[in-house]
C-alpha positions, -999 to 999 in steps of 0.1 A, spaced: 536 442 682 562 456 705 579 471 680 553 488 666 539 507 696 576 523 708 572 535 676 537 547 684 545 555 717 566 585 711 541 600 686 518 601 715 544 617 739 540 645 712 510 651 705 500 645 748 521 676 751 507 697 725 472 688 741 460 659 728 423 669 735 428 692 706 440 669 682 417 654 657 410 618 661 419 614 621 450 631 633 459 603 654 445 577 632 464 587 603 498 587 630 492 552 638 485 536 603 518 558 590 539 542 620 524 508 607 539 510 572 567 527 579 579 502 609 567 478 578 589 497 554 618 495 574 619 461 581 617 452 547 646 474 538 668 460 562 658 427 555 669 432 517 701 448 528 710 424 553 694 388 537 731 376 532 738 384 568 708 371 581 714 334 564 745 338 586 728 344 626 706 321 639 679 341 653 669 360 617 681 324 587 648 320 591 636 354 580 616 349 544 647 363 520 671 350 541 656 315 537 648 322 498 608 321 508 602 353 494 621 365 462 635 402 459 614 413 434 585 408 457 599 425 483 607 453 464 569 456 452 560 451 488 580 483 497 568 503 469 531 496 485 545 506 518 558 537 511 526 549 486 508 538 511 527 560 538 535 590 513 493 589 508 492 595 548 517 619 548 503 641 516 470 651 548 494 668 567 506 707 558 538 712 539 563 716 566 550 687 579 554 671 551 587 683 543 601 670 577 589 634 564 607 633 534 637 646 552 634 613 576 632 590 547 671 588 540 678 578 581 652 547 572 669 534 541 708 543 560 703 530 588 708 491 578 743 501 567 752 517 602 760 483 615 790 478 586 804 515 596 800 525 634 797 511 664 766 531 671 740 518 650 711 520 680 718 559 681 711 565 641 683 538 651 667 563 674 673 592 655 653 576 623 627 558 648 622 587 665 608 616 638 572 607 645 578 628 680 589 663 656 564 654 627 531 650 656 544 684 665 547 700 636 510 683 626 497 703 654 519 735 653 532 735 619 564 747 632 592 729 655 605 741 691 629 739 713 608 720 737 599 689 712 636 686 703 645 681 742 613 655 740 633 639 709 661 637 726 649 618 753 630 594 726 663 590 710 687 578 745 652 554 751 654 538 716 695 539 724 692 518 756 662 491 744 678 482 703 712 476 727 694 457 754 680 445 716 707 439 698 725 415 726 705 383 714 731 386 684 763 400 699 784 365 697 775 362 662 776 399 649 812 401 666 825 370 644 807 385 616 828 417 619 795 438 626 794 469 645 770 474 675 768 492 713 759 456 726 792 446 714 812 484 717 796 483 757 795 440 763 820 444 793 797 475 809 765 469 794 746 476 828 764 509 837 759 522 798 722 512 801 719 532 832 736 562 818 711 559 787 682 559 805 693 582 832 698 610 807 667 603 793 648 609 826 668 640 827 658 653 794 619 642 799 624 663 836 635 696 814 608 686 794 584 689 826 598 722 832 599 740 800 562 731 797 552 738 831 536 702 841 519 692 874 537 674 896 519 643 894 542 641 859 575 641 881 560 612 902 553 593 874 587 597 859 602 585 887 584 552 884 596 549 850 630 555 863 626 529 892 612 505 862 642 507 840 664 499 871 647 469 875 649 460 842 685 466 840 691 442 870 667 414 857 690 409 825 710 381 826 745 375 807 733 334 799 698 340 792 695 357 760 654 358 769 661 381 791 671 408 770 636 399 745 616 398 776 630 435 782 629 447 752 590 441 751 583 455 784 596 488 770 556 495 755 550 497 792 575 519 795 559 545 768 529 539 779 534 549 810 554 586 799 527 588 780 502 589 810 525 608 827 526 633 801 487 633 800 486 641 846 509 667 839 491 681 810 458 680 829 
């Protein structure tokens, strides 16, 4: 369930600075059912892509084509559902809207393959996980400014920071694997990078404060968050890889709590 509501989460950070009171409760119903399948859809993507890998790490053997539960053929009907589904959710919006969904599409069925190629697979992570934040925009505004992309931005360095916080349950065995990650790329200065992640981010959601003209209560709030990722930072621990899970799913608190802040300043 974590998963799904960072994915959520960011939609609502668009839409609570558009004024949420003024967007439709379909609206918002249709956000979260699409950020179901698609979180759905992706998964089973890069489960296909990555089955052989998976057999190989032992957090994800037991994964259903990885152990040979579930055949390809059914996972490839599975996805087809998934993305009628979504393209059925997407087909309420206007055009443009619609047209920035599409364009999102090829970042979800890429980004599995990042991990072979660069070390900097959290980064196309955010920028695929992220599009909800510029398509709840345009659902409001049919149009895109320079204000959401800032609010992207900051999305982006957030998913940046958690899928490498993520991503170091594997590092040992991604590394003999030859795979390509910022958990691995940062392993020696993994506390100073996540700083610098989610220091910029507070930056970005700051100029988002200002470009929109937010009460002050917003700033406040942001500053807890910031004072939350600190902590967060410091409770990882090198030998307890439940740390960085137990992190990871704090991060709906996280949005949650940009999202209220969002809301004060709005209101």
């Amino acid at each position: 369930m974590a998963a799904l509501w960072i994915l959520f989460f960011p939609c609502l950070w668009s839409f609570a600075l558009s004024g949420i009171a003024e967007v439709p409760n379909a609206t918002l119903l249709l956000f979260f059912f699409g950020a179901i399948l698609m979180r759905g859809a992706g998964c089973i993507i890069n489960d296909m892509i990555d089955q052989d890998i998976d057999q190989k790490v032992s957090r994800t053997r037991q994964r259903p084509l990885a152990c040979k539960k579930l055949s390809n053929k059914k996972a490839l009907v599975f996805l087809v559902a998934h993305l009628f589904l979504a393209l059925i959710v997407l087909l309420q919006f206007d055009v443009f809207t619609l047209y920035v969904g599409i364009a999102l599409i090829p970042l979800v069925v890429l980004y599995p393959l990042m991990k072979r190629w660069i070390h900097w697979p959290q980064l196309f992570l955010g920028m695929t996980f992220n599009g909800g934040v510029l398509m709840a925009w345009c659902a409001v505004h049919q149009t895109l400014s320079f204000d959401v992309f800032v609010l992207y931005g900051a999305a982006v360095l957030w998913t940046l920071g958690y899928d490498t916080i993520y991503g170091c349950q594997d590092r040992d065995e991604d590394s003999l694997l030859g795979l390509k990650s910022t958990a691995i790329l940062f392993h020696q200065k993994l506390k100073p990078f996540l700083v610098l992640c989610f220091s910029s981010m507070i930056v970005l959601l700051s100029i988002v404060g200002i470009l929109s003209s937010l009460d002050w209560i917003y700033y406040v709030i942001i500053g807890v968050v910031f004072l939350g990722f600190l902590w967060q930072i410091s409770s990882l621990e090198e030998v307890n890889k439940e740390s960085y899970l137990r992190v990871f799913k704090q991060q709906k608190i996280i949005g949650l709590f940009i999202f209220l802040a969002l809301l004060a300043g709005k209101y």
